[in-house]
N, C-alpha and C positions, 0 to 999 in steps of 0.2 A: 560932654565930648563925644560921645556914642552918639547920640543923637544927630550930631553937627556933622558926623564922619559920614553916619547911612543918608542924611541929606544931601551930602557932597558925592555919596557914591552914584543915587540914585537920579539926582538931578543933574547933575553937574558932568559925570564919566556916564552916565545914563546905560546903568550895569544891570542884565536882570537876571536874579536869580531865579532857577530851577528845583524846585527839589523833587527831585526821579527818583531816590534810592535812601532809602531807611535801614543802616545797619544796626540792626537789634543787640547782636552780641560785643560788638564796638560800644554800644550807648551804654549795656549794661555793666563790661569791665569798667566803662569810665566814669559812670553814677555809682559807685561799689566804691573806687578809689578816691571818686571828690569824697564820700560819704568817709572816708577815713579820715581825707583829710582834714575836714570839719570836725567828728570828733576829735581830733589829734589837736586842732586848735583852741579848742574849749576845755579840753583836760588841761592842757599846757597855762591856757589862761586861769584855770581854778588852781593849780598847783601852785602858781606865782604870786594870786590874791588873797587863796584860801588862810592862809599861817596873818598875812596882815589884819586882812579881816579879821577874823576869830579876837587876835591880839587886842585892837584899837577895842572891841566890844568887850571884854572880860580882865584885859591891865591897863589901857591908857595911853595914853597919843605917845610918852616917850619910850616904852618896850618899843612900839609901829614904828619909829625913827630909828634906834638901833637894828630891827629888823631888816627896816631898808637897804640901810650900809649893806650889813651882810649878804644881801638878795642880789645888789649890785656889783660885787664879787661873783657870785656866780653865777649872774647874766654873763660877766665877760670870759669866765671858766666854760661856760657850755657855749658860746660864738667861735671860742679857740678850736676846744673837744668837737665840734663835730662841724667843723669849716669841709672837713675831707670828705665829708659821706656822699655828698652829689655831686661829688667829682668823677665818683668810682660807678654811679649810676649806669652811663652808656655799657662800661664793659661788664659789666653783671647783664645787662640786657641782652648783651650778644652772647653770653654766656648759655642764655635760660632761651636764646632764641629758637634752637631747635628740639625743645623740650625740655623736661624739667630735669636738673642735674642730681647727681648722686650726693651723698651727704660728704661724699670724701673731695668733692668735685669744689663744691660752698666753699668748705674749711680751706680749702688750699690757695684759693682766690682773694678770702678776706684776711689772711695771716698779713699778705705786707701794709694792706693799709692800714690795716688793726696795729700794727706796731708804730707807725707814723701816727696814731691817735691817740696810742699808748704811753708815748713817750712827751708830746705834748700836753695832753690832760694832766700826768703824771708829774713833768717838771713844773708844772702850775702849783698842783696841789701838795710835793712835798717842799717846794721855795715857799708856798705861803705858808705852811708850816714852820718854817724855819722865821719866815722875814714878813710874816702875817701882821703882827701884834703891830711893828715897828712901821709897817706901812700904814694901816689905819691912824694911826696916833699922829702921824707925820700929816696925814690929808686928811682926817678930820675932825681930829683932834685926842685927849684919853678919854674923853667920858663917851666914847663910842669902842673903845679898845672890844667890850665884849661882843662887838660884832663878830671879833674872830672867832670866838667859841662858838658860835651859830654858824658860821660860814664853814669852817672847819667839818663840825656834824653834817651837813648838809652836801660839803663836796667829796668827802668820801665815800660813798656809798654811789654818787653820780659818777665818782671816777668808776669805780666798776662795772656803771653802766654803759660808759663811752669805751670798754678798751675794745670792745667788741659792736660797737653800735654801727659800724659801715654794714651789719646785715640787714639794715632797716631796707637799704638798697635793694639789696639781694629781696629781701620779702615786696617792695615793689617792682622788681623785673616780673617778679611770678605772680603777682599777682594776690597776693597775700596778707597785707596791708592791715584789712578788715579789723584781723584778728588782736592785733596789739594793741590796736584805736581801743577795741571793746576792754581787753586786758587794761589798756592804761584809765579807761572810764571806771571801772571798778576799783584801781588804785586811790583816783581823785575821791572817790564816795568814800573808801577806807581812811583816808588822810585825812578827810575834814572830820569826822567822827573822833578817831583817835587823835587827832590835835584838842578839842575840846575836851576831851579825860585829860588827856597831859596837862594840857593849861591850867585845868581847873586843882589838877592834885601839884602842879610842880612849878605853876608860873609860868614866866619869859621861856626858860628853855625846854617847855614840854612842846611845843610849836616844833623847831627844827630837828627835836629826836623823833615827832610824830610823822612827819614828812621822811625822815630819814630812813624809818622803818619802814614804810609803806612802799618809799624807790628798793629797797635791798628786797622784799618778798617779794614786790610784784617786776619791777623790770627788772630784776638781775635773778633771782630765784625762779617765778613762775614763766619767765618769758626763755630762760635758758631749757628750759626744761621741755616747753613748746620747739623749741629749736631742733633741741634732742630727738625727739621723740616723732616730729612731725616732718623736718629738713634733714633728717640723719647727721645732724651737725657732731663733728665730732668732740667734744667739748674738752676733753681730756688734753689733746695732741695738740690743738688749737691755743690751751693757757699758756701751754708747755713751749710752745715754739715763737709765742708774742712775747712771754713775761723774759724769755731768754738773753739774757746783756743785761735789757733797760731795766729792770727791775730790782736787782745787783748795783747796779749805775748809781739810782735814784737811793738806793740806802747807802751805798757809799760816801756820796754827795750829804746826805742829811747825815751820817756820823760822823762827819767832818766838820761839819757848820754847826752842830750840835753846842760843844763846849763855847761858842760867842754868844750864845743865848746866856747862860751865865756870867759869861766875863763883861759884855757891854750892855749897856744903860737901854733903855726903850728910846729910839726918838733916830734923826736924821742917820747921824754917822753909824750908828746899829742897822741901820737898814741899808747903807751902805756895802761894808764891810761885812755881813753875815750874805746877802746879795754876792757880793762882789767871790766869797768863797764857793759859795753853792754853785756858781754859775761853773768858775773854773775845775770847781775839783767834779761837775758833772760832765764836762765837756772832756776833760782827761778820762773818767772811767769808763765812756762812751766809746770813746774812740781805743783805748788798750783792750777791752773784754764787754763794749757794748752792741757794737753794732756789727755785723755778718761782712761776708766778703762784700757783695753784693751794694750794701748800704755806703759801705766806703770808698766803692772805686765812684758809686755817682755821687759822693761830696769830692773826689778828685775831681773827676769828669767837670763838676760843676765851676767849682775854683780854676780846672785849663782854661775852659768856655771864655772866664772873666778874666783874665791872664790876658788868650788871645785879645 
């Protein structure tokens, strides 16, 4: 198609290009940033393969099926969790446009979308908790049930790394990128290592406690701490002002739907009805002590709009 396009441009609209001017410091921000961006695709890709691989080599094609299930849960957990971050891109651009912002500057900018990522990563990952087992069983049958307990290990520790992941943004207006690409390549080397002691001492579930561990030290420990240290990010003020409501919300909601884990059977109408409670009694505590002035006039605002 490339090909077919520069024959059409140059034969056809008979365009000729020039090239007069070589920006050195332009080519170099932008081979710096594709460069992350490839390792960011290649760790991504070893983190996804690494646990099946290892798996299939050391227990056998049905642990890799079980795996799967669970991997395909949190493909759709991390599409949800991090739909926001390049949204918020332009305005952290304009943010960082006239230099580099203060650590107090960052923090203040990523609080509202961090809580809009907070709250959805979050009702993902305490509903599966609650309505996990009964989903699996329902679509793909019980002899995959233990996919939850893989799935479960694996997206909490990813929740933590989404409540706060719109700063990937922020670390791409400035230019910054590099550095978590290299962070996250040393993650994946750590992961496939300690996944192979796990497997070998513990089975099936040494794979998603060895990934698990590896996302909790390296993006939510080491890469907070680059935050800290490097972006003045305030990290204290920041938990304090995202986890505020939803977090309250999301354990109220899961103490409530708690007791139908015991009272109803694994299968359809359980997945129903522990669903059907979680939803509402989160959507009540959201809106009595979850969400800010701010959050509620634009779900009013939103509901006039559709009204009108």
């Amino acid at each position: 198609l490339l090909v077919f396009e520069l024959i059409y441009i140059l034969l056809r609209l008979k365009v000729r290009c020039k090239l007069y001017f070589f920006d050195k410091e332009m080519f170099t921000s932008s081979a710096v940033f594709a460069l992350a961006i490839f390792l960011q695709s290649v760790v991504n890709q070893a983190n996804t393969k690494v646990d099946v691989t290892i798996l299939g080599i050391m227990e056998g094609p049905e642990s890799v099926t079980t795996y799967s299930v669970a991997m395909q849960i949190f493909s759709v957990f991390s599409s949800v969790s991090t739909a926001a971050i390049t949204i918020y891109l332009p305005k952290f651009s304009r943010m960082c446009a006239n230099g580099q912002p203060d650590g107090k500057t960052i923090t203040d900018a990523t609080i509202e979308p961090s809580r809009v990522q907070t709250l959805m990563s979050g009702a993902i990952l305490f509903g599966f908790l609650i309505c996990g087992r009964d989903f699996i069983n329902v679509w793909m049958g019980e002899e995959y049930s233990f996919a939850w307990v893989i799935a479960v290990i694996i997206l909490i520790p990813s929740f933590l790394l989404y409540t706060n992941g719109v700063i990937v943004s922020v670390l791409d207006a400035m230019g910054k990128r590099l550095v978590r690409s290299l962070v996250l390549a040393g993650i994946a080397l750590c992961n496939i290592a300690l996944t192979v002691v796990l497997v070998h001492f513990f089975g099936e579930i040494g794979a998603p406690i060895g990934t698990a561990i590896a996302t909790f030290v390296g993006s939510v420990v080491i890469m907070n701490i680059y935050y800290v240290k490097v972006l003045g990010f305030k990290l204290g003020y920041f938990c304090a002002q995202v986890f505020k409501g939803i977090i309250p919300s999301l354990l109220a909601a899961t103490a409530v739907s708690l007791p139908f884990i015991f009272i109803l059977d694994v299968g359809l109408w359980g997945l129903v009805i522990k669903a059907g409670v979680f939803v509402v009694t989160l959507s009540i505590s959201l809106w009595l002590f979850g969400f800010n002035k701010a959050e509620k006039d634009s779900i009013k605002g939103f509901f006039k709009r559709r009204k009108g």
